[in-house]
C-alpha positions in Angstrom: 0.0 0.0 0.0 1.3 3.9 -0.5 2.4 5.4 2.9 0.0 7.7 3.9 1.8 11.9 4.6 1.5 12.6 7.8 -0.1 16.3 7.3 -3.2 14.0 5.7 -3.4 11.7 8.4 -6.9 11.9 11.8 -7.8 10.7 14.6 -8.4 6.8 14.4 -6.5 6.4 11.7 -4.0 3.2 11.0 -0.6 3.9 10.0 2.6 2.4 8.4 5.4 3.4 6.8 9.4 4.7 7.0 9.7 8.1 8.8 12.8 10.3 9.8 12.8 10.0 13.6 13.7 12.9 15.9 13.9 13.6 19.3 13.4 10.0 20.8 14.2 9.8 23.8 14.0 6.9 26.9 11.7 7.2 29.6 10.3 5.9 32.8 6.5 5.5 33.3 4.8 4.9 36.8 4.4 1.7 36.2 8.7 0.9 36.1 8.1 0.5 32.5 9.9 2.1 29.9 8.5 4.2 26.8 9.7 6.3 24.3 8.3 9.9 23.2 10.0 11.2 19.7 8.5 12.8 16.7 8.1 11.0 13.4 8.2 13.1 10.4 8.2 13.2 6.5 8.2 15.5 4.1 4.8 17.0 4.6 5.1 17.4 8.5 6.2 16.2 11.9 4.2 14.1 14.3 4.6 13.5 17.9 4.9 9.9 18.3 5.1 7.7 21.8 6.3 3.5 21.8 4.9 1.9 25.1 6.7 -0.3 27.3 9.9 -0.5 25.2 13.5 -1.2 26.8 16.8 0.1 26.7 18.1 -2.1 23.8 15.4 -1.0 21.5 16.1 2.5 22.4 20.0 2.0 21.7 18.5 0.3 18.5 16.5 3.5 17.5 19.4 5.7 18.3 21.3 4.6 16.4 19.2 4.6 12.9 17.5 7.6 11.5 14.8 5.7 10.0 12.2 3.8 11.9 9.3 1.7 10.0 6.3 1.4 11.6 2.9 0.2 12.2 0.5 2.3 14.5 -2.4 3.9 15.3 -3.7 7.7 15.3 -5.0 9.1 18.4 -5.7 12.7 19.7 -4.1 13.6 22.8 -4.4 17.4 24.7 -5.8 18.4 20.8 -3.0 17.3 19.2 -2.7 14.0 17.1 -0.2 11.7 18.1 1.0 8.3 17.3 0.9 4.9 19.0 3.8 3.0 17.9 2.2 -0.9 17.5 5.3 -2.3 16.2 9.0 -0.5 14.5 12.4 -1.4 12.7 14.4 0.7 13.4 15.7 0.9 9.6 19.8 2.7 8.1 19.5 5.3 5.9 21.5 2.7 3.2 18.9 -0.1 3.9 15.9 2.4 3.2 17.9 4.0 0.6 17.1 7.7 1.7 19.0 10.5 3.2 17.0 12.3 6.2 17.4 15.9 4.5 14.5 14.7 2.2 12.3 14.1 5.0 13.1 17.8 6.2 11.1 21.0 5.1 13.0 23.5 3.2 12.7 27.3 2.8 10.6 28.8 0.2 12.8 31.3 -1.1 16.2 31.0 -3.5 18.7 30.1 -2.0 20.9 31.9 -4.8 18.9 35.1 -4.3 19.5 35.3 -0.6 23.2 35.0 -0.9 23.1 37.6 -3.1 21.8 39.6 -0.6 23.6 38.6 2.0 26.9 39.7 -0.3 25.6 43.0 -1.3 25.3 43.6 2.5 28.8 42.6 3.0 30.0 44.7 0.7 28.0 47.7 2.0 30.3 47.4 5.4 32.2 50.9 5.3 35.0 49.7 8.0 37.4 47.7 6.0 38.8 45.7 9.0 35.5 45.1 9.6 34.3 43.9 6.7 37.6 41.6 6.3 36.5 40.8 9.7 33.1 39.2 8.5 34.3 37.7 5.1 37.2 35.7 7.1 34.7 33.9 9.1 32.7 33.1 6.1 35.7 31.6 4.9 35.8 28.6 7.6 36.3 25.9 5.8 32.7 24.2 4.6 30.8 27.4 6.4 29.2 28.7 2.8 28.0 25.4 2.3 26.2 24.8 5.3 25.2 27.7 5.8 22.8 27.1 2.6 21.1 24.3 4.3 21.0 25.1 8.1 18.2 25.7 9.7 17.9 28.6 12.4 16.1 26.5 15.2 15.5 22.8 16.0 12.1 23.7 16.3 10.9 27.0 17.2 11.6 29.0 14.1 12.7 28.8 10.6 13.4 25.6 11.3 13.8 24.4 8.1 16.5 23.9 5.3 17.9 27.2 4.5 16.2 28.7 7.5 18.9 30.8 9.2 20.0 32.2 6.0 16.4 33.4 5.3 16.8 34.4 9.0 19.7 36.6 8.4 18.7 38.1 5.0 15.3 39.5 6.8 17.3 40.7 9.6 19.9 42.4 7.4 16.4 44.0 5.8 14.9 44.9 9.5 18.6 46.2 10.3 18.7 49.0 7.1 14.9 49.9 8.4 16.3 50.7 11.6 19.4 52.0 10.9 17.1 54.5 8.4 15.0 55.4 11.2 17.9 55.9 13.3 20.8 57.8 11.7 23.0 58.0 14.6 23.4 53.7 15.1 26.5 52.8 14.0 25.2 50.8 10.5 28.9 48.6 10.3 28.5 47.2 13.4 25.0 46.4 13.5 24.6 44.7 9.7 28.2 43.0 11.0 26.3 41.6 14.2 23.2 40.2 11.7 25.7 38.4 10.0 27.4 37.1 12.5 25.1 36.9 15.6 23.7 33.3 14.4 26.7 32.1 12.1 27.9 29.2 14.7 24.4 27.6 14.2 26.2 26.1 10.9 28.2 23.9 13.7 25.7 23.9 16.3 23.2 22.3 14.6 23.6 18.8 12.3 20.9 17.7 9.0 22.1 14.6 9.1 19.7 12.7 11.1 16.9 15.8 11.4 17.0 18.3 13.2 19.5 17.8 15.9 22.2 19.0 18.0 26.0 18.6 17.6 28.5 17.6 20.2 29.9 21.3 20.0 26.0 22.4 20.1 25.5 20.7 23.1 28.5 21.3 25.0 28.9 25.4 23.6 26.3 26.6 22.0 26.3 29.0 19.0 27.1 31.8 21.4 30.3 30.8 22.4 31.4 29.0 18.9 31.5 32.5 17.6 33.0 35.2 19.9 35.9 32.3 19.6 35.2 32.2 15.6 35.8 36.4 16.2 38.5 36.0 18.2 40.4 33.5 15.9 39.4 36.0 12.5 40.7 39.1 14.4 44.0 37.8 15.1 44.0 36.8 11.3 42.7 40.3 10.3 45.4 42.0 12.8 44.6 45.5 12.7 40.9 45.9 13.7 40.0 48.7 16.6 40.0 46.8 19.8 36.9 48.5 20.8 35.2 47.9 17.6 36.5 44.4 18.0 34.4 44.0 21.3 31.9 45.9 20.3 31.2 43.4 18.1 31.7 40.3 20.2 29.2 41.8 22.9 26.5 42.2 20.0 26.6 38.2 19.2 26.9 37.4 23.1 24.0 39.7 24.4 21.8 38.8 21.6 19.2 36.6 23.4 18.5 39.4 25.9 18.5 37.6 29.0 20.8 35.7 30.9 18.5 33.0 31.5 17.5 32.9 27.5 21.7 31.7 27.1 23.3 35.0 26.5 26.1 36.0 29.1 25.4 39.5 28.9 22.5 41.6 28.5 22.5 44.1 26.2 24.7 47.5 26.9 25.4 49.0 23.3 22.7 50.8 20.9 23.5 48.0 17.7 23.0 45.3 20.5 19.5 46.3 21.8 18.6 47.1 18.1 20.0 43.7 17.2 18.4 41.8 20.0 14.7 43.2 19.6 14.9 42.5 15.4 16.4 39.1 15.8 12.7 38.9 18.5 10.6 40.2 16.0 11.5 38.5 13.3 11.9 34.8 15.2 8.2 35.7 16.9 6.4 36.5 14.1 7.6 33.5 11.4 7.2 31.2 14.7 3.6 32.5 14.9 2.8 32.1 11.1 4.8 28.7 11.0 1.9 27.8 14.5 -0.7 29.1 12.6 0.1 26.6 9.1 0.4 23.6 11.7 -2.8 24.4 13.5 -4.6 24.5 10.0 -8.3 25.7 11.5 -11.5 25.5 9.3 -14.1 27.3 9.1 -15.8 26.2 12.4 -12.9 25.4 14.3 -11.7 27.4 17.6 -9.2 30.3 16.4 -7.1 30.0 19.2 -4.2 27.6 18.5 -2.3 25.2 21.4 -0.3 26.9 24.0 2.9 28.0 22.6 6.4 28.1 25.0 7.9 30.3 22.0 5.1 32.5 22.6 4.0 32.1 26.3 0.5 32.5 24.8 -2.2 30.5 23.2 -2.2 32.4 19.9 -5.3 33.6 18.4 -5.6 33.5 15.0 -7.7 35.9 12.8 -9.8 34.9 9.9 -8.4 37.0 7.9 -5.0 35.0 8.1 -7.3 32.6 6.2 -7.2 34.9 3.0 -3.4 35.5 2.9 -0.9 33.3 1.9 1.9 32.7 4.9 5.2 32.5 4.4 6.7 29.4 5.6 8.4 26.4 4.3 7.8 24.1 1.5 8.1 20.1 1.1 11.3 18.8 -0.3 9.6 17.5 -3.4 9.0 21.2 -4.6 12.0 22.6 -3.9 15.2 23.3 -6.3 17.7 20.2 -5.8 20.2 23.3 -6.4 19.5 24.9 -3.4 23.0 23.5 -1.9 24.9 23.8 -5.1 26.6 26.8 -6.0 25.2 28.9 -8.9 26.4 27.1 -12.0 25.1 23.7 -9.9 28.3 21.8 -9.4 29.9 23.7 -6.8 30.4 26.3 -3.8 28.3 29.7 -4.7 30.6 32.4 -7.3 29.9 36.3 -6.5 29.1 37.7 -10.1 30.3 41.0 -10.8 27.5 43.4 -9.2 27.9 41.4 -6.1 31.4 43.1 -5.3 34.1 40.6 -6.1 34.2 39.1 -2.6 36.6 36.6 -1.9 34.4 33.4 -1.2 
């Protein structure tokens, strides 16, 4: 039988099928017994899926494949549909002959187009040491590349293929607004902080098996990846202002805002409050439209969507979002296999003449 997309599966439902698996992890039940929470997901969506009394083999078994085949059932649980895991395989990518990035959703705009942007922008930074600053940490070896596929979140938004660099072209977009509205910001150092505020997510975060943390993710963070990333350019740069220098470390350390959101610092500088309430905006409202295409509500549903951490809220959602057509992410299927190719499709990106003659 054809496997059944999860974004077209309901309640009381029977399922099988391979799906990527994310997320698993083992736990305890008040019975002694084991189970297993994850989400199972293909191209269309992901799914939260639960195994009942499992054991710590099977777990190590699940680990340690990306692919589980299944058969299950659909239930609704707290409104949400989830999956009851009957029997698996935990199944290689080799022996199902697929690679987990095509399980993944991708972002809906060109790739080449945003790198184009993102070089113009470069280009536009006034301070040369600065600028040299920026282009030698986009030269880390295998950084372009991944920075065409990484997402900008595990989950919570633009978390897709090509999210952060999406991410960082709409902040680099929010950044000239407010650098417009407010002459006096120094422009160099905030478009410099867009650019590199997020750049260690290329480490922190792996595509291989989903959506998923690194050992340097886990163990650092993005945060810390890059003021060492700065630190390691400058010293190859040589000559850049020691204040501008940290400057802009303190933008990418203070950038979540709060200590207790992972940034060090708060924020003390102009470009780094301007930085951390764009990077806000822009993470709140795609994770609000990207809630609002999961909850799907007809015509005679509630308009009030699940309680959202992201948000703190349960958002509402106006009929008139009904009548627009939301940004967000589109299947794998659909999207341009060149996407992580450069721009004559058989290697890294070239900048063409308009785009400055950048060196990478």
């Amino acid at each position: 039988m054809d496997q059944r997309s999860l974004d077209s599966i309901t309640s009381g439902d029977r399922l099988e099928g391979i799906f990527l698996v994310a997320g698993a992890n083992l736990k305890t039940a008040r019975n002694g017994k084991f189970f297993i929470p994850m989400t199972l997901r293909d191209h269309t969506a992901g799914v939260k899926a639960v195994r009942w009394e499992s054991s710590q083999e099977e777990f190590r078994e699940i680990d340690r494949n990306p692919f589980l085949r299944i058969h299950g059932r659909v239930e609704e649980y707290q409104g949400n549909l989830q999956i009851i895991i009957d029997t698996l395989e935990p199944v290689s990518a080799s022996e199902a002959g697929l690679q987990a990035a095509e399980f993944l959703p991708r972002t809906p705009c060109d790739i080449e187009t945003l790198e184009r942007d993102l070089e113009q922008r470069i280009v536009s930074i006034k301070n040369e040491s600065l600028r040299s600053l920026v282009v030698a940490i986009l030269e880390r070896p295998g950084l372009r590349d991944q920075l065409r596929v990484s997402p900008a979140g595990k989950s919570m938004h633009h978390a897709y293929i090509g999210g952060l660099l999406e991410h960082m072209v709409s902040l680099l977009k929010l950044a000239d607004f407010v650098c417009d509205h407010y002459p006096w910001l120094d422009r160099d150092i905030l478009i410099s902080g867009v650019i590199l505020h997020d750049i260690a997510k290329t480490t922190e975060l792996g595509i291989d098996n989903g959506f998923n943390y690194t050992d340097e993710g886990q163990l650092l963070g993005h945060i810390v990846l890059c003021c060492n990333w700065i630190d390691e350019a400058s010293r190859k740069v040589g000559d850049i202002d020691r204040e501008v220098l940290l400057q802009i470390q303190h933008v990418v350390a203070s950038h979540h805002g709060q200590l207790e959101f992972g940034s060090p610092k708060k924020p003390m500088t102009a470009e780094a409050l301007a930085l951390h309430y764009i990077d806000n905006l822009d993470a709140k409202l795609m994770g609000y439209m990207e809630l609002f295409r999961s909850a799907k509500p007809g015509p005679e549903d509630s308009r009030f969507g699940s309680h959202a951490y992201m948000l703190d809220v349960r958002p509402y959602f106006p009929r008139n979002l009904d009548y627009q057509r939301p940004p967000g992410f589109t299947t794998p299927s659909s999207s341009p296999s060149r996407s992580s190719e450069g721009r004559d499709g058989t290697g890294p990106a070239k900048v063409t003449p308009g785009d400055g003659d950048l060196p990478f």
